[in-house]
Every structure is written in C-alpha cells, then in structure tokens.
C-alpha angles and dihedrals in degrees: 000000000000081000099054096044092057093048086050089050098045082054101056083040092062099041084057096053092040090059088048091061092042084054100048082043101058100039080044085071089046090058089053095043090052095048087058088047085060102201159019140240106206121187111197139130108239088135086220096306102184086227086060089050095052088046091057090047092054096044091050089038084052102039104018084225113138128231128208112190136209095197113183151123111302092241083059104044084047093057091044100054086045095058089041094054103046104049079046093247104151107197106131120080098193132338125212101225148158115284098239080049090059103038085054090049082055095055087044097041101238090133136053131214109271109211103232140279132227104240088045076104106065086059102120133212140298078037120073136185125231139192095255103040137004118211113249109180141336117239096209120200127221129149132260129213136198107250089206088055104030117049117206089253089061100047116127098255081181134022086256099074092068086080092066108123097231088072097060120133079007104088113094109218141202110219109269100207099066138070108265130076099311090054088053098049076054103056091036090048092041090051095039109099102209085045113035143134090320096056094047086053101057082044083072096048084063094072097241111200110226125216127161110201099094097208093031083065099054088050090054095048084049092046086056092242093125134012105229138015107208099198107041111152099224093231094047082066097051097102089052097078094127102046137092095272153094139180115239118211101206114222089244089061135249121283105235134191117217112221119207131182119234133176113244121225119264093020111178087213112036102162104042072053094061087036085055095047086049100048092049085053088056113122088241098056100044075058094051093053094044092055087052089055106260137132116258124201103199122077133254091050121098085043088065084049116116103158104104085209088052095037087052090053097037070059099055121139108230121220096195143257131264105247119229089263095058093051101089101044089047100050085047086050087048098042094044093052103036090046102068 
C-alpha cells in the first residue's frame, strides 16, 4: 500500500514537473516572439509618474524591446481606444486601465483574451486575474494638503472635516463628472453610508475649484495656491518630498481605482504585449511601484519596504471602488449635482 502511494506521488510529482517545463517552455517562446516584434504601443495614464518611467527603462534595458506611449487622462485614453476600435484601426498593443473600463471594452469586445502570464500568480486577494485582464497596481486616492496652510491640528482627520467652513473656496477639486479619480471619490462617497449623497452635496457647497490636470493640481496645493487637494492619488505626490505638502489618510479610509493590463484586439504586437503585463507584474517592479507610494497587487512586496512613508501607504485602509455597473448612474448623479 505504502509502495503504491509513493509511486503515485512521484507520479504526480513528475507530471507536475513535466507541465513546469512545458510552461517555461512555451512563454519562452513568447519571449522570443516579442523580441522580433521589436516593440510595444502602451496606452495608460501614468501622466508621466517617475516610477512608470523606471519600470519602462527596465523592461527595454531587459528585453531591448521599445516602448511608444499614448499617456493621458482615463476619460481620454477611453474615448481613443473606442474610436480605435470601432473604425478597426488596430494601433494600440495593450492599455493599463480601470477595472469598470475594462469590464465595459469586454461587453463591447475592445479587448482580447490574453493567454496568461507567469507571474499572473503571484497576484494576491482581494485581486484576481482573468482571462481577459490581470490587475497591475491601485491608485489609491487620499487628500493633500498644503502644511503652510493646513497645521497638524487642523488636518482632516475624516472626510467630514472637509465640511468645515474655514476650508471654503480652498478645496482643489477633479472633475467629478468624468471618469478619473474625481469620478471615483464620487461613486465611493455617494455609496458610503456614513458618507452619501448628502455629504457630496455640501461638498459642493464648499466651492470646490475644479481643475483637471491631476499633478497640475499638486503643484498648485504645494505652490499655496489652495489648501487641499481631495483626490490625490498618494504616488502621484511622491516627488514632492521636499515640498509644503502631505498626504492625509482620512479614518473612513481612501477610495481607490484597480488598474489592470489587458491586450487590445487587433494588437499589432500581442505578444511584446504579454511580455509588458508580465514585466509590470516582476517582483522588482511591484517594488518599484510600492516605494513610490502606490498600491501593488502581487504578493512579497509591502514585507522588503523600509521607507516609513511607503510602509504607511502599503498600510492604507480602502474604502473601496465603484464596479463597471454603478458607473453610469454615478456620472449622471455627478454630472446632475456639480452642474447646477
């Protein structure tokens, strides 16, 4: 009996191993195929992030591989692959999107499946791979606030203090009615029961100054011009160290959206696109990301930070992300309140 169960286990044992080499094997030709195809065409909306910029280098360094970039806001890059997609111009290889984006380009079939990439499995709960998309990174989104302006005794400690009349005509806002970060403190706030509707629209009440140009607008809270931005996303203040400013992590926790890579159809350049997603999903640079203050999604990362800064956001309470089937009702809602 013994005898027979450690055959059977030295089976199963080599099966396994078997199927290992079969794998290396295949994205080994990947690799191959990727390297003739000679380069990649990446739509994302980075907005030019130094630790997106370090992650291209190593990926070209590694893989000599070059990558062209269409960098802009995700309202942009939505419209773009649409009209792509729908006059069959296939330009784009693989785009770097919001989850709810890319759920809507599957109904309406923008993006392919994209076979699977090796380091898909390090991806770690409550984040999950699919054959159509793997998550990459969260762009969480906190608030900054100006040190000159703000003292640490007034610092929002909740999203409610926001409310508090001193900070009137001095909250720096993203637009709200379209898809980005300030679309996703809406539909968070709006669904948040000890937030909601009532709270967004004294918000309002609060005359918020719009800009839509998401660094711009850290610039302008470390510049003095404003006192708070409410929808920084906490990487995107990373190279301002030295500046005036900090990012607050109110107690009800931070909105976040979940970026995933996924391979457009048509893609002149499929497999350098596989090759891309799976780079971005490396150990080193998830790392890479973390210790510029974003959020990871693979496993192995937060424990080799030693940044207090990165460790604090690695740390971050989410208060969640607004799925592809509450979109439209909450850019209507947006678009309905901040309009009047």
């Amino acid at each position: 009996m013994k005898a027979s169960l450690a055959r059977l286990l030295a089976a199963v044992s080599c099966f396994a191993a078997v199927g290992a080499q079969a794998q290396e094997q295949d994205w080994n030709k990947v690799v191959e195929a990727a390297k003739k195809e000679g380069t990649v065409l990446v739509y994302h909306a980075q907005l030019g992030a130094p630790h997106w910029k370090a992650v291209v280098k190593a990926f070209i360094d590694k893989y000599g591989v070059q990558v062209q970039e269409f960098d802009a806001r995700a309202s942009e890059m939505t419209e773009r692959i649409r009209t792509e997609q729908t006059s069959s111009r296939y330009v784009a290889d693989v785009e770097f999107h919001g989850e709810a984006s890319i759920v809507e380009q599957r109904r309406t079939e923008y993006v392919a499946k994209h076979g699977g990439v090796p380091n898909m499995a390090n991806v770690t709960a409550p984040f999950a791979p699919n054959e159509y998309s793997i998550p990459a990174w969260v762009q969480v989104v906190c608030a900054l606030v100006n040190t000159n302006k703000v003292k640490p005794a007034d610092e929002p400690k909740s999203w409610k203090d926001l409310l508090d009349p001193k900070w009137k005509g001095q909250i720096l806002s993203d637009d709200m009615r379209a898809v980005g970060s300030g679309q996703t403190m809406f539909g968070v706030f709006h669904k948040t029961p000890s937030l909601g509707p009532d709270y967004l629209r004294k918000l309002k009440d609060q005359n918020l100054v719009i800009g839509r140009d998401l660094q711009l607008n850290s610039r302008r809270i470390a510049q003095g011009e404003y006192a708070i931005f409410a929808q920084q996303i906490i990487a995107f203040a990373s190279d301002l160290k030295a500046l005036p400013v900090k990012v607050v992590l109110p107690e009800e926790g931070c909105p976040y959206t979940l970026i995933e890579g996924a391979i457009l159809r048509g893609a002149p350049h499929p497999n350098a696109a596989r090759l891309f997603i799976n780079h971005l999903l490396d150990a080193e640079s998830q790392l890479t990301y973390a210790k510029a203050w974003m959020g990871v999604t693979t496993r192995g990362v937060a424990e080799r930070l030693t940044d207090p800064d990165a460790k604090r956001f690695a740390q971050v309470k989410l208060l969640g992300g607004i799925k592809f089937e509450e979109r439209e009702a909450m850019l209507k809602a947006a678009t309905e309140m901040y309009s009047n």
